[in-house]
N, C-alpha and C positions, 0 to 999 in steps of 0.2 A: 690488099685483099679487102673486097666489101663489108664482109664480116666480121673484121679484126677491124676496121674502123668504126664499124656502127658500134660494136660493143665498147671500144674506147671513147667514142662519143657518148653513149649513155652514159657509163659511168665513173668519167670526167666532169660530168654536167652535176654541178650539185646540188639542183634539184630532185635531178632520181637519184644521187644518193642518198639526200635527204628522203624522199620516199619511202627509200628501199627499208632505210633505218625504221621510220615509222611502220609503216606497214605489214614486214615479211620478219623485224627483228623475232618478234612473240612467236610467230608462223612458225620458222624453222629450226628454234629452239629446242625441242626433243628432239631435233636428230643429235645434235649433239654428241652427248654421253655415248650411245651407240658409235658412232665412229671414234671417238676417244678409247673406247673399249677393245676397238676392232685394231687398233692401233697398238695396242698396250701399254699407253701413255700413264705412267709413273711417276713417282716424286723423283727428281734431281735430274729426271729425262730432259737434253735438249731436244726441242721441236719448234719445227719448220711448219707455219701454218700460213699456208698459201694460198689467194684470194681470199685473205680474211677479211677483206670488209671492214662491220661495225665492230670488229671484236670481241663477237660473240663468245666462237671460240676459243679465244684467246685468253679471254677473263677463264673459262673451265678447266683451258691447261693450268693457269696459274693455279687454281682453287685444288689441281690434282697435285699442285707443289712442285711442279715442274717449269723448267725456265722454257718461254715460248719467244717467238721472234715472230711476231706479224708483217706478212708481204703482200702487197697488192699494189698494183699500175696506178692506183688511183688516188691522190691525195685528199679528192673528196669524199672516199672514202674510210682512207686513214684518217680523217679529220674527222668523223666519226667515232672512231674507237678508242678516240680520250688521250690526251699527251703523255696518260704513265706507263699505255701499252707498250713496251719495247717494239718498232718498225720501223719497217726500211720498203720505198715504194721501186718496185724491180716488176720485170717481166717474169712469168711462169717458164716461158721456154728460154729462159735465158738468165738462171740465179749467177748471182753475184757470189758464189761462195767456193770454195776449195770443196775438191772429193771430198768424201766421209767426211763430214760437217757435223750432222747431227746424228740423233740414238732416233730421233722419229720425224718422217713428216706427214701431214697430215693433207686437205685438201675438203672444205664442205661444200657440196653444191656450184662448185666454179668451173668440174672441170670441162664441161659441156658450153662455157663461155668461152672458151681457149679454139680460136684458127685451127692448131692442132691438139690434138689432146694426147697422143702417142710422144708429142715432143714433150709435152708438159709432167708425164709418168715420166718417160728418159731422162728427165733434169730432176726427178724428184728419188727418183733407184740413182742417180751418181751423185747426190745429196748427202744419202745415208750412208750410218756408218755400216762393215758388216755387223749382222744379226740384227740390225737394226730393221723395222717395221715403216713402209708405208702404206697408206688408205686414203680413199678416195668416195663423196658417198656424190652419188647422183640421183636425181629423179626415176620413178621405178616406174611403169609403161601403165600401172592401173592406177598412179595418183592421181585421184579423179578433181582435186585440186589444179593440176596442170594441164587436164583434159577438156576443160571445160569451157575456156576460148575455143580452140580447135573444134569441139560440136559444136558451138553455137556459129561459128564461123559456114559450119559443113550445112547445118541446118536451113541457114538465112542464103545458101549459095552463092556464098564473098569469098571473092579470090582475092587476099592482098597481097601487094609485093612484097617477096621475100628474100632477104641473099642467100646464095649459096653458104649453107653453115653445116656442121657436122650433126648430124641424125639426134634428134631429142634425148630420143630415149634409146641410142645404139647400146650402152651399156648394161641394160634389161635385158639385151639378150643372151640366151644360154652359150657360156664359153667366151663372151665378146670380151670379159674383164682377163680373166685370167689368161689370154690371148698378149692382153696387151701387157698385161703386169711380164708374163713369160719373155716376151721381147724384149722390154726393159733389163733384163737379166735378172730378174729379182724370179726368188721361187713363191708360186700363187698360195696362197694359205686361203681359207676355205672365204668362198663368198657372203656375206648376210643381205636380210634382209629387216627392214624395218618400217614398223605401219603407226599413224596414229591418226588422231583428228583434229586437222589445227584448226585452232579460235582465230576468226575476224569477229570484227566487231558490229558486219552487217553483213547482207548480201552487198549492198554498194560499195564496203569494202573490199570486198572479192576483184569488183572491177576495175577499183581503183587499183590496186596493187599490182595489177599487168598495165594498167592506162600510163601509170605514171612513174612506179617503181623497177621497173624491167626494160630489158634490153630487145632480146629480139622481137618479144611479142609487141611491147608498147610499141616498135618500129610499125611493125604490120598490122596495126589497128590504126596509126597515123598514117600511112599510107591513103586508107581508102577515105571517101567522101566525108564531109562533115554528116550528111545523112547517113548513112551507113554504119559509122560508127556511133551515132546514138541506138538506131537497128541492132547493133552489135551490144550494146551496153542494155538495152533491153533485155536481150536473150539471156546477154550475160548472168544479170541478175535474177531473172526468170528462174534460170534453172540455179541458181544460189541459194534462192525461199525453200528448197527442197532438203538445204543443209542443217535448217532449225531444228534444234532440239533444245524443248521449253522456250525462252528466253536467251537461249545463244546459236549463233551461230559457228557449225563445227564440221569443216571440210577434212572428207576421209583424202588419207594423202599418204605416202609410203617412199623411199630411198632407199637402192643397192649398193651397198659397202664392198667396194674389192680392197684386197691389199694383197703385200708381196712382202716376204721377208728379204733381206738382201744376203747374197753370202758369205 
């Protein structure tokens, strides 16, 4: 599948991991706690934290006193999050582990990177133990952080190529989580939602952070012309200068937290 290679090309490549680390580490920081919340993540709690990355995560499971297991495809990414994180590099739809493994898994912002994402809840509800909690937080359809390639893309009238990938923002919509948590077997427990405004350190950080640190986007801005995407990187910024306040720069941006108890 196109999809599931671009996004293992990206981030295999450790450059955008490296990126990603710099970049989006601060960015996506507040969601955090919120989905640790939504999870019920406890002291002596094992959890499953899956597409972790830099080990953002992972270090907040520990701090909640809980033993974590960091999983992600990508070694240049687990090269990221420090050799004392406990991980193991595996696929989402496909863990290496026995039923009822762990009291929680968890999942920030990865699972709209995943070919399927309904495979990657199914491996994540026969994970847990019963009564056991998973969550899952994704992009919410008004982060206007994540909106703002896309207008200025709509704006400039740039078609870039794109692969066939599962809908941005499909888990925004009403019922779409608890749909899929409910198939997974797991019973839905109520959706959240969470907002904040993440710090770059400029508008031209903004750009950078999908140029260089991201998967599908930075694909489809590589796509088009080397002119085009300077056109692109204008706009981009353009509408970035609009995020100032005083001295910083603070994009409004928000994530929907589903999960499922199992039973």
């Amino acid at each position: 599948m196109a999809f599931a290679r671009l996004e293992r090309d990206a981030w295999t490549d450790p450059t955008v991991a490296a990126a990603y680390d710099a970049l989006w580490r601060g960015f996506v920081a507040p969601s955090v706690p919120p989905l640790l919340e939504a999870a019920q993540v406890g002291p002596g709690d094992s959890v499953l934290d899956v597409a972790a990355g830099p080990g953002t995560v992972g270090r907040a499971i520990e701090a909640r006193g809980a033993l974590v297991l960091a999983l992600d495809f990508s070694s240049a990414m687990l090269f990221s999050a420090g050799p004392d994180l406990p991980r193991v590099r595996a696929d989402s739809a496909r863990l290496p582990f026995r039923d009822k493994s762990f009291d929680r898994v968890v999942c920030n912002l990865g699972l709209l990177h995943f070919p399927d994402p309904d495979a990657a809840v199914r491996e994540a509800a026969r994970a847990v133990k019963p009564g056991g909690v998973v969550a899952f937080s994704v992009w919410a359809p008004d982060a206007e952080a994540l909106t703002v390639v896309p207008k200025s893309l709509q704006a400039l009238g740039l078609a870039p190529s794109t692969a066939n990938a599962p809908g941005f923002f499909r888990f925004g919509e009403p019922g779409e989580f608890e749909a899929t948590i409910r198939g997974a077997g797991l019973v839905p427990l109520p959706t959240a939602r969470f907002a904040w405004n993440g710090p770059v350190e400029g508008p031209e950080s903004l750009w950078r952070m999908f140029r260089t640190g991201s998967a599908r986007t930075r694909a489809a801005i590589l796509s088009l012309p080397e002119t085009d995407q300077q056109r692109l990187r204008d706009e981009v910024v353009r509408r970035a200068e609009t995020f100032r306040v005083g001295g910083r720069t603070l994009v409004p941006t928000a994530v929907v937290i589903g999960r499922g108890r199992r039973p």
